[in-house]
N, C-alpha and C positions, 0 to 999 in steps of 0.2 A: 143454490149455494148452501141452506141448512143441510140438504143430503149430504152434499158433498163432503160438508163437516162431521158429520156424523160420521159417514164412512174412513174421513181419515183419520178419527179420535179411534175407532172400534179399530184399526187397524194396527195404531201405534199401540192396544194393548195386547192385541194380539204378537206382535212384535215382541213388545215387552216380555210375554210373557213364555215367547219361545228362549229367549235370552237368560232367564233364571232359570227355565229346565236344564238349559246350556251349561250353567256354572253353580246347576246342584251338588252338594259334594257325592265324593262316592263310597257309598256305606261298607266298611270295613270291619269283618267279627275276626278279632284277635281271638286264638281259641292257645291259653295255658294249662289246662287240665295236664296232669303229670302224673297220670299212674303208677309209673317207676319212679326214676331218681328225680325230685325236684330242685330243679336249680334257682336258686336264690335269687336269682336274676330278672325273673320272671316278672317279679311285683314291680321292677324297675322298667323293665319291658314296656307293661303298659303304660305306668308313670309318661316315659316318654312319648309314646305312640299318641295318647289323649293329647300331650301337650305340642308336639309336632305337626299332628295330622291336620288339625282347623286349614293351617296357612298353607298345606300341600294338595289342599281340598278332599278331605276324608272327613270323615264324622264315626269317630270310632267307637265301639262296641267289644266289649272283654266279655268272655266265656269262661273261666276259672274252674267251674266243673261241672262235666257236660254227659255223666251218669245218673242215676235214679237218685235225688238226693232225701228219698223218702226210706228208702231200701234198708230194711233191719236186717244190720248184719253182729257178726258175734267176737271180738278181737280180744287176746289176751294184752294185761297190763300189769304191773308192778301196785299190788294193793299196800296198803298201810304199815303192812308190817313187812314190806319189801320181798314178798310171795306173788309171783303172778296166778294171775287170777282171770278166767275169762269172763268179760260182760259186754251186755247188751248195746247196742245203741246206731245212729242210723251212718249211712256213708255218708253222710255230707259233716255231719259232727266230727267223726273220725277221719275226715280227707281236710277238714277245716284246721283241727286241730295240728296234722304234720305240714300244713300249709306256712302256717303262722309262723312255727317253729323256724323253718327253714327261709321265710321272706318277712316275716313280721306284719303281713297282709291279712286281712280274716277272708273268709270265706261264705259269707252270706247267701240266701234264696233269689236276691236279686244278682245275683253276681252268676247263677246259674241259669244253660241251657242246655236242649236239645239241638241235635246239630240232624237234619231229616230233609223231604222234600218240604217240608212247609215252612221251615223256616229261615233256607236255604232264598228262597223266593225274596227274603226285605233284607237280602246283603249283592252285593256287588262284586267282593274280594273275599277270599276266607284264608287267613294268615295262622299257621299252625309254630307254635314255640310247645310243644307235648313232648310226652313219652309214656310207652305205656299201650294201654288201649281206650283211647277218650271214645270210639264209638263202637256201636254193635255192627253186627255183619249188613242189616239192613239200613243202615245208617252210612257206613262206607257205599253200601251200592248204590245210596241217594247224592252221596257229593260226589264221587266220581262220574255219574250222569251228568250232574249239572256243570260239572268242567267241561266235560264234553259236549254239552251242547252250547256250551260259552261262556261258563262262568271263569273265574280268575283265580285259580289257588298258588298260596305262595309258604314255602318253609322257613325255618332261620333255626340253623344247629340243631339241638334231638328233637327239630322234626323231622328227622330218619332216623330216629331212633325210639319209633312210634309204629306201632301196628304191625310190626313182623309177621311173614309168611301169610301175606295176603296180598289184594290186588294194589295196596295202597305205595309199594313201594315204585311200581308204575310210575303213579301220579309225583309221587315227592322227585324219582331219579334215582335213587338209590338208597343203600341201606348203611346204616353207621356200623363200620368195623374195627371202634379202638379208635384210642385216643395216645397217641407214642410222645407228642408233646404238648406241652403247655409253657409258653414260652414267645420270646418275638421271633419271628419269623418276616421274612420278605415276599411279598405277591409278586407274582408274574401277570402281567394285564394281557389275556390272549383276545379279545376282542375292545379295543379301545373304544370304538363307535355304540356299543352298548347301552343303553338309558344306565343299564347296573353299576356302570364303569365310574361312575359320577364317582368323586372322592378319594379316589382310588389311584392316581399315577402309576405308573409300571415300574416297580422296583418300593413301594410303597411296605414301612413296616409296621406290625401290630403284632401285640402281645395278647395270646389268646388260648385256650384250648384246642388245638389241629387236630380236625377228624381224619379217619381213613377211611375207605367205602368199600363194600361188599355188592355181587348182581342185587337187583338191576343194574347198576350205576357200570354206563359202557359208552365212551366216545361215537359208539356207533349212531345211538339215540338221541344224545346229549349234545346241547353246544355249550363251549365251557367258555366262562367270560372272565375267570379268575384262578388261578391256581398257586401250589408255593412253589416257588423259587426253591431248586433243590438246594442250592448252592448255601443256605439257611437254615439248614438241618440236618441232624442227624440218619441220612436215609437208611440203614445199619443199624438201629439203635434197636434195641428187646422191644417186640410188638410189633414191628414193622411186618406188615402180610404182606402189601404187592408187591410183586416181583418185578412189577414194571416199572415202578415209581411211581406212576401217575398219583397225586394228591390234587386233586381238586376242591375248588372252596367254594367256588358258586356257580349254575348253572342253570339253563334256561329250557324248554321245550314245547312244543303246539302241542297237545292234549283234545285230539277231537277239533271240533270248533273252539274250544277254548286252553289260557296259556296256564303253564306252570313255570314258577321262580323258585330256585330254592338258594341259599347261602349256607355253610355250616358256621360263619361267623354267628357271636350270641352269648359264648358262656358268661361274659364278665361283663359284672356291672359297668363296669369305664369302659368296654365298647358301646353298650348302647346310649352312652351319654356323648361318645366319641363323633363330633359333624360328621366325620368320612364316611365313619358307617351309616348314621341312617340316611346319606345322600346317595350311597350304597342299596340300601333298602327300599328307600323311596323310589330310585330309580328301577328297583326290578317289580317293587308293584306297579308303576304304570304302565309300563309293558305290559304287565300279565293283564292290567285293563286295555288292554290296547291305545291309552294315553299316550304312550311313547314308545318310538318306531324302534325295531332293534333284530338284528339277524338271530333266526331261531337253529339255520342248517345245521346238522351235526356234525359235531368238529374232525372225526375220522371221514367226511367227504367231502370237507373244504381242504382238509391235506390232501386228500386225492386227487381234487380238481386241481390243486397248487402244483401239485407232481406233475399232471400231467400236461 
């Protein structure tokens, strides 16, 4: 009878302790670094995301700048007697400095990483709000493997408008071409069943900066779970490029073994404070972890199969 106790005590922790592997959160690297235009938003981004993420089971982790922040480089300034002037000093000081300006956030050594195979390895999900170029070429070739082989990457607004003329725009869907408004607009819900779809009803309005997209970004690849509502805008208006209309706003894709999310909802502060959207968001990272079930098929051969 003591064995027998023994062995149902050793068993119940072993139970136990298959059940907290179970309901370990899943580590999520926000990566803001913003080479080009930084959007003010950013710093609110994570604000939320840290504050969110506990109860939706993530354990988040911000990347703010994810270049050499040791790097002496050489920038002109406005000296004293309002003469620019070129001086010294490193890229993290000088990226810290337009950081602040723009979000009121500092930009600290712990606030920075590399983004590579190694450390790619103690995240789960890699969520990009960039622009610019946050990584080098061998750095892109390290996280596109690892989606590929199953990891989880997700965008939200200029994260397409990040890493031009590389393989990266693969990975995000497509490429940001112009912004014709900023403004409310009405969504169309093209996949209701969606995890993404959460918050979102069909006919649903937000005030926001509307992207438009350049290749890659093709129905062919894509399944789109969100688009605007033309009937909500100016489709005419200076700057409009496709000729087809299509304006898409969030979509989905299998990547290898592994998923990509992307949304170009994001620019304004009151969306990311907005419920809809980050039920929105939350709903296209667990998908992209395979948390939550959600059709990937590309939406030009579910028209197909519909036709025929």
């Amino acid at each position: 009878m003591r064995c027998l106790g023994i062995l149902t005590a050793a068993l119940f922790v072993l139970s136990a302790a298959d059940g907290f592997a179970a309901d370990a959160p899943k580590r999520l690297l926000l990566v803001t670094h913003s080479a080009g235009f930084i959007h003010d938003s950013v710093g609110v981004a994570e604000e939320v995301l840290k504050g969110i993420g506990p109860k939706h089971g993530f354990a988040v982790t911000c990347y703010r700048f994810t270049n050499d922040p040791d790097a002496i480089i050489k920038v002109k300034r406005k000296g004293a007697d309002g003469k620019e002037e070129e001086v010294q000093t490193t890229a993290l000081a000088d990226y810290s400095r337009k950081f602040r300006e723009r979000t009121g956030v500092a930009v600290e050594k712990e606030n920075c990483g590399r983004i590579n195979a190694g450390t790619l390895k103690n995240f789960d999900c890699v969520l990009f709000f960039t622009t610019g170029n946050p990584l080098n070429k061998d750095e892109l070739k390290d996280l596109m493997n690892w989606v590929r082989d199953g990891g989880a990457f997700a965008g939200t607004h200029c994260g397409s408008d990040t890493l031009y003329n590389t393989p990266y725009g693969e990975l995000v869907g497509g490429y940001f071409d112009g912004h014709p408004w900023h403004q409310k607009i009405r969504l169309k819900l093209e996949d209701p069943a969606h995890p993404a779809a959460k918050g979102f009803p069909n006919g649903s309005e937000i005030t926001d900066e509307i992207y438009q997209f350049r290749e890659p970004y093709s129905r062919d690849r894509l399944h789109i779970i969100l688009s605007v509502d033309n009937s909500s805008i100016d489709i005419n208006k200076n700057g409009v490029k496709r000729a087809d209309k299509d304006f898409a706003v969030a979509w989905c894709q299998q990547f290898g073994k592994g998923r990509s999310f992307y949304t170009s909802l994001g620019h304004r502060k009151e969306v990311w404070k907005d419920p809809r959207f980050q039920d929105h968001l939350i709903g296209g990272l667990k998908w992209a972890l395979g948390q939550a079930q959600g059709d990937a098929t590309p939406s030009a051969m579910l028209k197909k199969i519909g036709a025929d």
